[in-house]
C-alpha positions as a Markdown table, in Angstrom:
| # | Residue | x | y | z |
|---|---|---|---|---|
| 1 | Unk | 55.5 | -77.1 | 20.3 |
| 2 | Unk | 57.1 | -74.0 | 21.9 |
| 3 | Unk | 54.6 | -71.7 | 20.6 |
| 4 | Unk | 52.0 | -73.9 | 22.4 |
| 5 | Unk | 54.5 | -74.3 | 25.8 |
| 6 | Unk | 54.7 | -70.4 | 25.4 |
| 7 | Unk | 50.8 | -70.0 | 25.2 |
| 8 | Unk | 50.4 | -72.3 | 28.2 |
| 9 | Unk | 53.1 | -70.5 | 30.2 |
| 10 | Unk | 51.5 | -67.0 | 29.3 |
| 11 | Unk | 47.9 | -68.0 | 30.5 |
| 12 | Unk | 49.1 | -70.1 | 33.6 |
| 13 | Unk | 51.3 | -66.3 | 34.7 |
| 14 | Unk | 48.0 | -64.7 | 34.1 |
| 15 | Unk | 46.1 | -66.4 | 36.4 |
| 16 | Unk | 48.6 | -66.7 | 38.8 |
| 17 | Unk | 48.7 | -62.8 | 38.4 |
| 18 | Unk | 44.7 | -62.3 | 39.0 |
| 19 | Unk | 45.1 | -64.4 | 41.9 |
| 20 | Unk | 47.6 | -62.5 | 43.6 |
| 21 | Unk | 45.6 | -59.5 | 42.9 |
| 22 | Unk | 42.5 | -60.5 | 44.7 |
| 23 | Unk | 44.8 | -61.9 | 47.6 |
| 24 | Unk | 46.4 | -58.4 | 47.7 |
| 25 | Unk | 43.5 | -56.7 | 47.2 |
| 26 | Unk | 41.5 | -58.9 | 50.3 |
| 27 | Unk | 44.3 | -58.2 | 52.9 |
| 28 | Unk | 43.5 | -54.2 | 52.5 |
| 29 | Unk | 41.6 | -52.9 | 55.1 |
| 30 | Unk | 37.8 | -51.7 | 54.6 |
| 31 | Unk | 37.7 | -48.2 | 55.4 |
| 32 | Unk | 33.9 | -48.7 | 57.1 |
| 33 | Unk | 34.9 | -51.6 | 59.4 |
| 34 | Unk | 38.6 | -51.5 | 59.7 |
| 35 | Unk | 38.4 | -55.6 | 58.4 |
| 36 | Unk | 40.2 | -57.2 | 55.9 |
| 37 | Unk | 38.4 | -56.4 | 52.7 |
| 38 | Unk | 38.5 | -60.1 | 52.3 |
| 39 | Unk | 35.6 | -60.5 | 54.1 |
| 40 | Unk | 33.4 | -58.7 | 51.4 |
| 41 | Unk | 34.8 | -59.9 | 48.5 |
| 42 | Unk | 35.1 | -63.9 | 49.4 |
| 43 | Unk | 31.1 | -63.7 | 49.9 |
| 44 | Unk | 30.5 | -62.3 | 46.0 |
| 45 | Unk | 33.5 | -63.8 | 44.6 |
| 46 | Unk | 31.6 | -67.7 | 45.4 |
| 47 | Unk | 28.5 | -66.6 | 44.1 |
| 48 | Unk | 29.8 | -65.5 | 40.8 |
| 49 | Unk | 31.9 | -68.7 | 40.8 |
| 50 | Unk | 28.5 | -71.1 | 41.3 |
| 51 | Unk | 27.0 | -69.0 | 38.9 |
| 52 | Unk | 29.6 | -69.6 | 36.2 |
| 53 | Unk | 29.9 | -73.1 | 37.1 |
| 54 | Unk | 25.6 | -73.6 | 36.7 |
| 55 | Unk | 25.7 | -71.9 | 33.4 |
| 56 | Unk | 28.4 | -74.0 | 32.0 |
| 57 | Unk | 27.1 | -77.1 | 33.1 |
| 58 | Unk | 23.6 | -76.0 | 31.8 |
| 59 | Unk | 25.4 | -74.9 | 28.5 |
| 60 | Unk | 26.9 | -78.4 | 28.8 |
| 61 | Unk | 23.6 | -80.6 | 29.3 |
| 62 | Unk | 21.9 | -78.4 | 27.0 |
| 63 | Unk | 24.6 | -79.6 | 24.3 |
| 64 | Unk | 24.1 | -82.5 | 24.8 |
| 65 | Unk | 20.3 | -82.7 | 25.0 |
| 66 | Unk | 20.6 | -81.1 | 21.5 |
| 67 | Unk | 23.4 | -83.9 | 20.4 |
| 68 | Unk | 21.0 | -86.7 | 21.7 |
| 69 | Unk | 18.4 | -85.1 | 19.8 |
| 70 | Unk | 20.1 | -84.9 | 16.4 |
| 71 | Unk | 21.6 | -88.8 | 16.8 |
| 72 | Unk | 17.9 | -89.7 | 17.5 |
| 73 | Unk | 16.2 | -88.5 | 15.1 |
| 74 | Unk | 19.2 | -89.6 | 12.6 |
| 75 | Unk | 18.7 | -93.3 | 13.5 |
| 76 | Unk | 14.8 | -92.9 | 13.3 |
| 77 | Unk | 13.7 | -93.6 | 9.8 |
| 78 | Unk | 11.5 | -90.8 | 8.4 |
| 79 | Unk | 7.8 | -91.7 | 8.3 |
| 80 | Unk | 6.6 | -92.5 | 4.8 |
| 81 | Unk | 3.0 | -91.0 | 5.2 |
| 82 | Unk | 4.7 | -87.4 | 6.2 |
| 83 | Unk | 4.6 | -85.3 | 2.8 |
């Protein structure tokens, strides 16, 4: 149990850590515009986010396509003319 609360603790400080990184990193200024840096990275950093979220969720329905698939064809009996 406390190696688990340990593990949970370790990737929660992680995360936490990345996110304060790309806060810290966003209030630099951009040395072509003199803006927050945020304002460039905020733009890439949603489409990379949608992009992860299609794929898993087409990983996902793909899954369980395949799962419907295989329960299908498991409750179909197999044709008796098919040698």
């Amino acid at each position: 149990m406390r190696a688990m609360i340990r593990d949970w603790r370790l990737k929660l400080n992680n995360r936490a850590v990345a996110w304060a990184g790309v806060v810290g990193i966003g209030l630099l200024p951009c040395p072509d515009c003199g803006g927050p840096l945020a304002f460039h990275i905020w733009p890439v950093a949603i489409l990379v986010l949608v992009y992860q979220r299609v794929r898993r969720r087409s990983a996902a329905q793909l899954d369980l396509l395949l799962t419907d698939d295989l329960r299908q064809r498991a409750s179909t009996p197999p044709d008796s003319d098919v040698v």
